[in-house]
C-alpha positions as CSV (number, residue, x, y, z in Angstrom):
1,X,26.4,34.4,8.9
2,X,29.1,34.7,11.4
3,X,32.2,32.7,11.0
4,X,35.1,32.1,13.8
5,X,37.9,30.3,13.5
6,X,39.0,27.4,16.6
7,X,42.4,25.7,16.8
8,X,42.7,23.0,19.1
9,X,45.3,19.6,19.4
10,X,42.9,17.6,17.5
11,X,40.3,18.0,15.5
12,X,37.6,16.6,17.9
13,X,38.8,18.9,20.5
14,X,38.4,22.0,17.7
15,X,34.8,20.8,16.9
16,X,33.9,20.8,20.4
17,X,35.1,24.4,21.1
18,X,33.2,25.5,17.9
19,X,29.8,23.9,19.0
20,X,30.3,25.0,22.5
21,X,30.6,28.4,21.8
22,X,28.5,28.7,18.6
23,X,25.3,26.7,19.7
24,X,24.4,23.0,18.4
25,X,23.3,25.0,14.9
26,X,27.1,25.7,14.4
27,X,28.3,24.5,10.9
28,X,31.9,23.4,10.1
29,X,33.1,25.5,6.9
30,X,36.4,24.3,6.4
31,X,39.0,22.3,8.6
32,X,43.0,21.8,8.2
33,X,45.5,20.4,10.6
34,X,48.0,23.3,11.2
35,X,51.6,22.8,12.2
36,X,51.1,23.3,15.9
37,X,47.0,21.6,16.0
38,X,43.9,21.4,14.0
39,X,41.8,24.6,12.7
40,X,38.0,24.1,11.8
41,X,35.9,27.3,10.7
42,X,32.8,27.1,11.7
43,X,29.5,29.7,11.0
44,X,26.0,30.0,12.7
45,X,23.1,32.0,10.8
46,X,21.7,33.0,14.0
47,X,23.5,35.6,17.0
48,X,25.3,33.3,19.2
49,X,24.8,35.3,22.5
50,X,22.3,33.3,24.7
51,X,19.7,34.9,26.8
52,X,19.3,33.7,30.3
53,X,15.4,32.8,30.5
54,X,13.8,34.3,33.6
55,X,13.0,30.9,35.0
56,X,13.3,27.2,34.9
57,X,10.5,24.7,35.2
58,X,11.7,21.9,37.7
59,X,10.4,19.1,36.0
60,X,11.5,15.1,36.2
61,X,13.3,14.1,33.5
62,X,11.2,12.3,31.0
63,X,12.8,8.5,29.8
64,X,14.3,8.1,26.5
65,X,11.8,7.1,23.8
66,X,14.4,5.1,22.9
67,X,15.0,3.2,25.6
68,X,10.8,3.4,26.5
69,X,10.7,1.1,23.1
70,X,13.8,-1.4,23.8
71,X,11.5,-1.8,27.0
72,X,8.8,-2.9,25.2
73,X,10.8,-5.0,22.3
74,X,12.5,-6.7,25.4
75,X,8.8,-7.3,27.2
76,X,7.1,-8.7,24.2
77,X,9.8,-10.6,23.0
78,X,9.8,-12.4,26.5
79,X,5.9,-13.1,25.8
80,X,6.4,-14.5,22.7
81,X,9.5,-17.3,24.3
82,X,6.7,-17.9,26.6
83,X,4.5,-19.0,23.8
84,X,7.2,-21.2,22.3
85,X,8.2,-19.2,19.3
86,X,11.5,-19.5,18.0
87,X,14.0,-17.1,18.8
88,X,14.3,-15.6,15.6
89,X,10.8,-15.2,15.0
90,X,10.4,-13.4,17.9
91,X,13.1,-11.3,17.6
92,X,11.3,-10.1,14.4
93,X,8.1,-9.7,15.4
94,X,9.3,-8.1,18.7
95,X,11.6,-5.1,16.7
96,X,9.1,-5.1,14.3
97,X,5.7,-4.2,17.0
98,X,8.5,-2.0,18.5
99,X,9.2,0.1,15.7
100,X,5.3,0.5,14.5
101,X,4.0,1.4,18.2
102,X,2.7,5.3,19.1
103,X,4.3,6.7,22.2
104,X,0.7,8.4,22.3
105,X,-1.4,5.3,22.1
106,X,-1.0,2.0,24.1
107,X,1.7,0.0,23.9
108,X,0.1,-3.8,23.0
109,X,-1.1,-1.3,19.4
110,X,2.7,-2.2,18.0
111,X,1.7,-5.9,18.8
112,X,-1.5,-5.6,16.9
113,X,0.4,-3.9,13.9
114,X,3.4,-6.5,14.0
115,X,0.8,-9.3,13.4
116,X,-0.7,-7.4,10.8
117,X,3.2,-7.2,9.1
118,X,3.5,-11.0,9.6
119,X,0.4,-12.7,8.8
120,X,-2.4,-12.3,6.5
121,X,-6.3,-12.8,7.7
122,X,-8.8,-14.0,5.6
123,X,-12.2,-15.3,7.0
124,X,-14.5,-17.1,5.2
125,X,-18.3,-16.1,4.4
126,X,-20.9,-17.9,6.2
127,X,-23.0,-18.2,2.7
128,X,-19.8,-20.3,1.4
129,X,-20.4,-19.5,-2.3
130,X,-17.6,-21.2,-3.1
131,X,-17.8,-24.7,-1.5
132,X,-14.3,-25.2,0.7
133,X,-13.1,-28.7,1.2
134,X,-11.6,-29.1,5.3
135,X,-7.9,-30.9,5.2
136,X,-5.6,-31.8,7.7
137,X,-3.3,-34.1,10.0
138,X,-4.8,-36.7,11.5
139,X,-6.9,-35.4,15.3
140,X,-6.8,-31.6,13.7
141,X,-10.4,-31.4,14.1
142,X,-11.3,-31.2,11.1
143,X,-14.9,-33.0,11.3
144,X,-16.0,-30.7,14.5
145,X,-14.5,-27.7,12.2
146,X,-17.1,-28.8,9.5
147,X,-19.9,-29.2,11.6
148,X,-19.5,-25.5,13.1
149,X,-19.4,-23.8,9.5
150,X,-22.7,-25.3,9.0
151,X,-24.1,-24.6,12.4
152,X,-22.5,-21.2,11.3
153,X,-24.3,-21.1,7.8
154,X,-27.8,-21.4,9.7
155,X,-27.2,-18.7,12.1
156,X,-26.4,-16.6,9.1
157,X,-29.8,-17.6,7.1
158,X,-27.6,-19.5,5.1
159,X,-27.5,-23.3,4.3
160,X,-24.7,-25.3,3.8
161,X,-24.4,-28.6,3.0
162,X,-21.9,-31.1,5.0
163,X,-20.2,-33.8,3.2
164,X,-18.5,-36.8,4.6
165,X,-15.6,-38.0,2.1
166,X,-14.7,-41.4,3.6
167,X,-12.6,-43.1,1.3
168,X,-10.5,-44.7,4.4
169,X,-14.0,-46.0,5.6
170,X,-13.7,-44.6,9.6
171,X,-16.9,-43.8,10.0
172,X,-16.6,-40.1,9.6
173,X,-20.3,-39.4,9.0
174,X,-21.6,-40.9,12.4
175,X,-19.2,-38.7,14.1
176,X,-20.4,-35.6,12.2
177,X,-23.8,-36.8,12.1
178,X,-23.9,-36.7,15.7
179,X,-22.2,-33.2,15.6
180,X,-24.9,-31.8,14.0
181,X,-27.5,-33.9,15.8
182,X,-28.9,-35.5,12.7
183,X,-29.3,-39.0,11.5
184,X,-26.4,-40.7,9.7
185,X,-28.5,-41.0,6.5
186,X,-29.2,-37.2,6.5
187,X,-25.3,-36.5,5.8
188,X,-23.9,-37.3,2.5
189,X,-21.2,-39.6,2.4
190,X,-19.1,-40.3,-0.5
191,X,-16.9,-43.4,-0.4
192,X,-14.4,-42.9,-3.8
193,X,-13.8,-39.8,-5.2
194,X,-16.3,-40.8,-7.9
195,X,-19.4,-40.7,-5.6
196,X,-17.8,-37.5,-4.1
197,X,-18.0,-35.4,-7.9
198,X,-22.0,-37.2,-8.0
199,X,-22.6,-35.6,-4.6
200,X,-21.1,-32.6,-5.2
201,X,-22.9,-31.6,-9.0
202,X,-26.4,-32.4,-7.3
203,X,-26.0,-30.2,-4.0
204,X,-24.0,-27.6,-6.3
205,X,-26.8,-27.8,-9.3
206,X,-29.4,-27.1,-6.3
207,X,-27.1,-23.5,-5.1
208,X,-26.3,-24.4,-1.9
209,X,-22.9,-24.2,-0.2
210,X,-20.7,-26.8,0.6
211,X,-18.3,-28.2,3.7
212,X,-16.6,-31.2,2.4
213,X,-15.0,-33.3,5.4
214,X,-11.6,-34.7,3.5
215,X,-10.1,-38.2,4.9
216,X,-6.9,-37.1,7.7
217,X,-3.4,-36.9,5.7
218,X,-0.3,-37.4,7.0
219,X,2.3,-34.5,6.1
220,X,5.1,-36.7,6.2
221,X,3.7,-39.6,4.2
222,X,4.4,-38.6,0.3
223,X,1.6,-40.8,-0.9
224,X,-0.8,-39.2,1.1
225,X,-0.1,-35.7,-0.2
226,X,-0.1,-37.4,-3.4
227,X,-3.7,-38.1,-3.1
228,X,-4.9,-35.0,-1.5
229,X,-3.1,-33.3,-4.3
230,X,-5.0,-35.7,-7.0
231,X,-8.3,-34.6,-5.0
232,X,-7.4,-31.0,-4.9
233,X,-7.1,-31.2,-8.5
234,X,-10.7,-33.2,-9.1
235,X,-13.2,-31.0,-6.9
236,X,-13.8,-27.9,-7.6
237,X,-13.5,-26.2,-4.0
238,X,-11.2,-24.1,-2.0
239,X,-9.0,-26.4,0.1
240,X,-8.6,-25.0,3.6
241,X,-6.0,-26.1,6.2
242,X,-7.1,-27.2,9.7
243,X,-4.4,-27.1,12.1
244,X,-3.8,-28.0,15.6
245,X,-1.9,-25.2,17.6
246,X,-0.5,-28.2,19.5
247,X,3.0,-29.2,18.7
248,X,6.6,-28.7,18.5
249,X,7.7,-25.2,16.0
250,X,9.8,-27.2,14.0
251,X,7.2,-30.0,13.2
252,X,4.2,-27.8,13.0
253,X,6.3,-25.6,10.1
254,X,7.4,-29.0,8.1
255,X,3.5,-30.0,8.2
256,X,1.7,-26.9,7.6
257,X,4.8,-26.0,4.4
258,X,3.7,-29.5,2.9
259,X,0.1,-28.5,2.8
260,X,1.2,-25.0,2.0
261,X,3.1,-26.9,-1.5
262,X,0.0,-28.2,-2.6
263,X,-1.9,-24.8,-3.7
264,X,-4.0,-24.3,-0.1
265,X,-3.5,-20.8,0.8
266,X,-5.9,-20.4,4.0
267,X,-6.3,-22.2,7.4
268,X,-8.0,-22.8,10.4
269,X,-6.3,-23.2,14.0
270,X,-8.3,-25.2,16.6
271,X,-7.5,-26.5,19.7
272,X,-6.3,-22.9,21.0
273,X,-8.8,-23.5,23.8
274,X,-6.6,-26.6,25.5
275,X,-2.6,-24.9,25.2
276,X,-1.7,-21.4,26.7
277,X,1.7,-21.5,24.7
278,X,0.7,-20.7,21.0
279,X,3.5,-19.5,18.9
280,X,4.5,-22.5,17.6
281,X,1.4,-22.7,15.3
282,X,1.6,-19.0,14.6
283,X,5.5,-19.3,13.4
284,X,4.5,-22.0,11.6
285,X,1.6,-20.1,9.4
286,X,3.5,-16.9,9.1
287,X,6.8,-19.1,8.0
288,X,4.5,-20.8,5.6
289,X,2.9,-17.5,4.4
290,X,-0.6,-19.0,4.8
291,X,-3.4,-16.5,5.6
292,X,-5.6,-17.4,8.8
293,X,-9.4,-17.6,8.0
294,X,-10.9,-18.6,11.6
295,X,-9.7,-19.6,15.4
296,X,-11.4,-22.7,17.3
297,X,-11.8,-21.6,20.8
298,X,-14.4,-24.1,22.2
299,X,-14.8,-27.2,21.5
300,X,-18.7,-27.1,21.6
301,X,-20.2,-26.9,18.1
302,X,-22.4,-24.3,18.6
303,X,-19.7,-21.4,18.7
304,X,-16.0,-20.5,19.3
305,X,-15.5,-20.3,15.5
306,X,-14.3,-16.7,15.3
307,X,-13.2,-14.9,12.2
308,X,-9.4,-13.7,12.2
309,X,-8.1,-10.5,13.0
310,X,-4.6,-9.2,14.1
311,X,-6.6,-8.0,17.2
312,X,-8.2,-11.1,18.2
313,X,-4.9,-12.9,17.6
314,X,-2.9,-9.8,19.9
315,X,-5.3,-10.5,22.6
316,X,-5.5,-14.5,22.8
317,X,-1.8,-14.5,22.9
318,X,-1.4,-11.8,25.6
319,X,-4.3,-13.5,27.3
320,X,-2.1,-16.4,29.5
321,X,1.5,-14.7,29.0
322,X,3.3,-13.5,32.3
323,X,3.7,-10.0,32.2
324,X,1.3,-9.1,29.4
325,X,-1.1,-6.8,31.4
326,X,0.4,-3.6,30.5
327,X,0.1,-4.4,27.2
328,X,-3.5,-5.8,27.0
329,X,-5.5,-2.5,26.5
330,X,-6.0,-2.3,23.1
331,X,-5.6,-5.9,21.9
């Protein structure tokens, strides 16, 4: 090692002469502040002459990675404002896709992976071994949701039973009947919670799957949750949330947190076909810590049921957002 010695009026101004003329791999030994200045010994294992190369590539400087990134937290957190997620939220996801994203790969991947930090995805099988009982705000959609897992079942080989649990006595089985293009009398419909457990021990006793179509409950209403809580309890079957992606953040988080209370752990967002701005829903679910089984993209029953993934989520919220094209290529 080679060791000098550098006095200077200040210690920075000693620390500087040392790097200077011992190279960036310069290491301070020992420091002291004389009578007259500051000393610092400093020591390099390597020679500290420098060779002059024999040429120079002229070459653009390349951007900071650094700032590349602070580019693309700014960008995306700009999408997400557009969506209608709250400030916060964004902020986190934003840093968050930011920190995760490859300087080799494209940039929308960090979006991808921050979704991936933030929410959980967990589609449901089209057998539905477990039977899964549909719950919900009022005009959620949750009937049209039934109908499409069993128009899903069949297109899987699979059959799944629909049933109609109208203890408020609106008709819910004509509209799903019609759904499914079926008589009335050919989808069961249970009036109490008594003729529900009947319905459901014959269709279960028989092996078949199950969509249970659940009377709307209000969030806000204590006495509803009450009773979907009572119901929960009774049937055996997964309850799933249905949720609009219409709404204001705040209200959408207070509704889908009271559902969240009462054991559901999965849901379904429809309606993503009629709003471009869809972060409320999204901070909601994530805030909630609910995983998303399926997105409703059409309102024909038929299709637009598609199974969750922090990809398919990526590109259908870069899909109407200002600005998003450069980050669209892998989402």
């Amino acid at each position: 090692m080679k060791m000098k010695l550098y006095s200077a009026d200040t210690r920075e101004e000693a620390v500087a002469l040392a790097f200077a003329d011992m190279g960036q791999d310069a290491v301070i030994l020992s420091e002291w502040e004389a009578e007259t200045g500051y000393e610092v010994r400093a020591g390099v294992e390597r020679a500290t002459q420098r060779v002059a190369p024999k040429f120079e590539l002229k070459a653009e400087p390349r951007p900071s990675p650094v700032l590349q990134l602070n580019r693309y937290r700014e960008q995306l957190k700009d999408i997400l404002s557009w969506h209608g997620a709250p400030d916060g939220f964004s902020d986190v996801l934003a840093t968050t896709g930011a920190r995760l994203v490859d300087a080799n790969t494209d940039l929308s991947n960090g979006f991808v992976y921050a979704l991936e930090g933030m929410v959980g995805y967990s589609p449901i099988t089209p057998g539905l071994e477990r039977p899964i009982m549909l719950v919900g705000p009022p005009g959620s959609g949750k009937t049209s949701t039934a109908a499409k897992f069993v128009r899903r079942s069949q297109a899987a080989n699979c059959e799944a039973v629909p049933i109609v649990a109208d203890f408020d006595a609106t008709s819910g089985s004509s509209q799903l009947a019609a759904y499914l293009q079926r008589d009335v009398g050919k989808v069961p419909t249970s009036l109490t919670p008594d003729q529900l457990l009947k319905s459901y021990d014959r269709i279960r006793a028989l092996g078949r799957g199950m969509v249970i179509d659940t009377p709307p409950i209000n969030p806000t209403d204590s006495e509803d949750l009450d009773r979907l809580r009572d119901l929960i309890t009774l049937v055996d079957a997964e309850p799933v949330l249905v949720i609009s992606a219409e709404g204001h953040p705040l209200d959408l988080e207070d509704n889908v947190k009271a559902f969240a209370e009462l054991g559901i752990r999965r849901c379904i967002i429809t309606k993503l076909d009629v709003v471009k701005r869809r972060g409320s829903v999204l901070y909601a679910i994530a805030n909630a810590r609910l995983n998303i089984s399926h997105l409703s993209l059409t309102p024909f029953i038929g299709g637009g049921l598609i199974p969750a993934t922090s990809n398919r989520l990526a590109r259908i919220l870069l899909e109407h957002a200002p600005g998003a094209e450069s980050l669209k290529g892998a989402a």
